[in-house]
C-alpha positions in Angstrom: 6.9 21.9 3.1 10.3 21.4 1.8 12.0 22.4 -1.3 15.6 21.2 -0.3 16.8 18.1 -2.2 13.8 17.4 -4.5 16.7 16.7 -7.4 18.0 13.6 -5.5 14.7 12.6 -4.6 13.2 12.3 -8.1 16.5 9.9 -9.2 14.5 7.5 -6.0 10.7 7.6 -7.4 10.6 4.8 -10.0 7.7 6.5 -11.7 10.4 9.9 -12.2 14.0 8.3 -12.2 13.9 7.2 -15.8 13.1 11.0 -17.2 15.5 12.9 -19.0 17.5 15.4 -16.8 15.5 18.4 -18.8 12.1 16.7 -17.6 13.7 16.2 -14.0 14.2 20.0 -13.7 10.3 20.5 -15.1 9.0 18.0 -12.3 11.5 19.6 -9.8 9.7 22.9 -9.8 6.2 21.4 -8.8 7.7 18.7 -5.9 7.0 19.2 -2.3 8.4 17.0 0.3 6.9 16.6 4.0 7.7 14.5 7.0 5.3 13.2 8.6 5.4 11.2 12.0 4.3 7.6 12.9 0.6 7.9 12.7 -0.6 10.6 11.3 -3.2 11.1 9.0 -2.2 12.2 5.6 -5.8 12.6 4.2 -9.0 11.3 4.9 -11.3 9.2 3.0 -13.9 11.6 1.1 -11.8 14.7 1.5 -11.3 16.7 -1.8 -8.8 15.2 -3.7 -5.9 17.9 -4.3 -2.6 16.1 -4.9 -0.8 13.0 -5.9 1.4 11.4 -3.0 5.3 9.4 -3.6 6.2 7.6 -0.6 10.0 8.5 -0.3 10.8 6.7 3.2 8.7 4.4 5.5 5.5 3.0 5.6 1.6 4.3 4.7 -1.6 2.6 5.4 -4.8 2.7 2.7 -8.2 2.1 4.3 -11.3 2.2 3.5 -14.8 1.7 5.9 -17.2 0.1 5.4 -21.1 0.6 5.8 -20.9 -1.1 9.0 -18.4 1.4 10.1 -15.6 -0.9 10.1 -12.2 -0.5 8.6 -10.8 -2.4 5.9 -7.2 -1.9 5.1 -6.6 -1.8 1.3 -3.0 -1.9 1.2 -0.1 -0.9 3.0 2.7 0.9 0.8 6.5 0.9 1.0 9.4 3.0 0.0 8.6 4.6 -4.1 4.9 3.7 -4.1 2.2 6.2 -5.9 -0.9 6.5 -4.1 -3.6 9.2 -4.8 -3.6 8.6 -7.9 -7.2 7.7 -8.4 -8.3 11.4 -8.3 -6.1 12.9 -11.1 -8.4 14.6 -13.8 -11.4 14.1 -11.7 -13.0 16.5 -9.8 -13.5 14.5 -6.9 -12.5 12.9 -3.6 -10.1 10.9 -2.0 -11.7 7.0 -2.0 -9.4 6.0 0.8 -7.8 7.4 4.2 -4.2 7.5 4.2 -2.4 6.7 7.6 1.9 6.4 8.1 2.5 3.8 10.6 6.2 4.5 10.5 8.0 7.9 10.2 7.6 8.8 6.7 8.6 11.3 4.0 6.5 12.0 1.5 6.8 13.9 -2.2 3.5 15.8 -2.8 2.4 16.8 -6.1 -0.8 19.1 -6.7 -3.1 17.4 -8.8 -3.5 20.5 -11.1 0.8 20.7 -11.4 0.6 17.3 -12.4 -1.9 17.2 -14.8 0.1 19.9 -16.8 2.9 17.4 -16.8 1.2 14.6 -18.1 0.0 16.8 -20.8 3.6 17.8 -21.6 5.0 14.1 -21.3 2.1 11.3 -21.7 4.5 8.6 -20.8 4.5 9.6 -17.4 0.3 9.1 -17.7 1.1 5.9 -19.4 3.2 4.7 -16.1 0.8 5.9 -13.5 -2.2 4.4 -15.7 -0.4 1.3 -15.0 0.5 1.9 -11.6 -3.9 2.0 -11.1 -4.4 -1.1 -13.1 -2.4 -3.2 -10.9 -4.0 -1.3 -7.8 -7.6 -2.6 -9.8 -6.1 -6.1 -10.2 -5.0 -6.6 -6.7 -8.5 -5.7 -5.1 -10.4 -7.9 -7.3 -8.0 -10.9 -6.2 -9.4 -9.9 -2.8 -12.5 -9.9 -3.6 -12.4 -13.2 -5.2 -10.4 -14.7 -2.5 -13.2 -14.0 -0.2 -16.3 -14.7 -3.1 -14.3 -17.9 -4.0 -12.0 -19.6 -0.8 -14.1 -17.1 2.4 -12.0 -15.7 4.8 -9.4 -18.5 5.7 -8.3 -18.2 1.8 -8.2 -14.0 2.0 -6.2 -14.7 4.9 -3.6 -16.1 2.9 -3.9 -15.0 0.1 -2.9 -11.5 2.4 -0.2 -13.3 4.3 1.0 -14.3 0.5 0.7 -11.3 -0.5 2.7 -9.5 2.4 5.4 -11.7 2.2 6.1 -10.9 -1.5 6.4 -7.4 -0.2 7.9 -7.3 3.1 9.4 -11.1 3.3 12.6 -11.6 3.9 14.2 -15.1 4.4 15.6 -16.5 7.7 16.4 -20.4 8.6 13.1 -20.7 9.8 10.7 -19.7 7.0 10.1 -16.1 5.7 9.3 -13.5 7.9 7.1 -10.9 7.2 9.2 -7.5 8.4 6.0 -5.6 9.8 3.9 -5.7 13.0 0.9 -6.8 12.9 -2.1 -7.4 15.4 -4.8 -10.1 15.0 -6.9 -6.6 14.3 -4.9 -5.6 11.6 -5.1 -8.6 9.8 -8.8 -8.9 10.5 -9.2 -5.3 8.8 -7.5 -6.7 6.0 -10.1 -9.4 5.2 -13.1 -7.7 6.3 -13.4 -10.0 9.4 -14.1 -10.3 13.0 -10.4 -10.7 15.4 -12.0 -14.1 17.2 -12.3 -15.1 13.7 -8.6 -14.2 12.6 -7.7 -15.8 16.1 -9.1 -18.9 15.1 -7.3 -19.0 11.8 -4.1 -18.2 13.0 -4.3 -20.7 15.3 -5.2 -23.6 13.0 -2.4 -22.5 10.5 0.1 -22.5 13.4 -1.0 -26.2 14.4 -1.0 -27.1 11.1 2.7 -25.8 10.6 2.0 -23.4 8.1 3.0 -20.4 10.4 3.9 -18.6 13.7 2.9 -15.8 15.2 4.6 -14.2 17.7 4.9 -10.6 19.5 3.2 -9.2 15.8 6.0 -10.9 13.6 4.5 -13.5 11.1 6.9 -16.3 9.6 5.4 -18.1 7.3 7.2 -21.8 7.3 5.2 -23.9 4.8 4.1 -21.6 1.7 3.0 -24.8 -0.4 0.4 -25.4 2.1 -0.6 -21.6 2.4 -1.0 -21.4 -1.0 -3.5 -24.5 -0.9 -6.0 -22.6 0.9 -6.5 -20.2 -2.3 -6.0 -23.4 -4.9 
């Protein structure tokens, strides 16, 4: 673990970066930052729970499996996200598996370390409460997509969803800046891959989409959006 550079760090965690420079230098002393390669498992679902993650740089995968074995992708977080943070005060487990699928650097903060901060400045539990009821939000959409449109409508409602975070315009639509396999999106909705094969194709002949080499742009979000209206 590194110690180096922690002050400069803090000023690019949105949760830290609006602190006073005398709170800084009291969350300075507790910060741990680790690089971790493409694909490596930063915990595992039902591990104990011991500390609180910032995503610094790259990319990290939440999952989650299901009774039938099968994984189902919760989320996939960017640059400044929180994650852990389900298991502060709580003596208790991780509820997810935590994967990077880029190179990644990562901020760690014991759960006990932070805890004492919290105590000390309660607006910093106030923003990482919030931080968990959006989390809370976001998987009931999912769950409703599926109860209330079945799995073409969590499709896009994902594909929606992954645009707002990784979209980024071009002349031909707006193009979702990750790869991703049929799988991958399949273990975002709970489904089979045939199934996601099928969809993909019918919102590529209907115009709504293209699909190619892993790279989604989505061309038509008005109609995209009609599968979840």
């Amino acid at each position: 673990m590194e110690k180096s550079n922690t002050k400069t760090i803090i000023n690019l965690i949105p949760l830290l970066s609006e602190l006073s420079e005398q709170k800084k230098e009291v969350v300075n002393r507790v910060l741990m930052v680790k690089k971790f390669p493409k694909g490596t498992i930063i915990f595992v679902e039902s591990d104990p729970a011991e500390a609180v993650y910032f995503l610094r740089k790259g990319k990290v995968r939440l999952s989650k499996s299901s009774y039938e074995g099968k994984e189902v992708v919760i989320s996939i977080l960017k640059s400044g996200e929180l994650f852990a943070q389900a298991s502060l005060f709580r003596n208790t487990t991780y509820p997810v598996t935590a994967e990077t699928i880029e190179d990644s650097e990562i901020v760690i903060i014991r759960n006990k370390d932070l805890e004492k901060i919290i105590l000390r400045y309660p607006e910093i539990g106030v923003s990482i409460i919030q931080i968990m009821g959006e989390r809370l939000y976001s998987a009931h959409s999912k769950l409703r997509d599926v109860t209330l449109y079945g799995k073409l409508g969590a499709l896009a409602s994902t594909l929606i969803n992954l645009a707002k975070q990784y979209g980024k315009k071009s002349p031909e639509g707006v193009i979702i800046e990750l790869t991703l396999t049929h799988q991958e999106l399949a273990n975002f909705i709970g489904a089979a891959r045939e199934n996601v094969n099928r969809m993909i194709s019918t919102l590529e002949k209907n115009g709504v989409l293209t699909m190619k080499k892993g790279k989604i742009c989505i061309k038509d979000f008005e109609e995209l959006r009609n599968y979840i209206n």
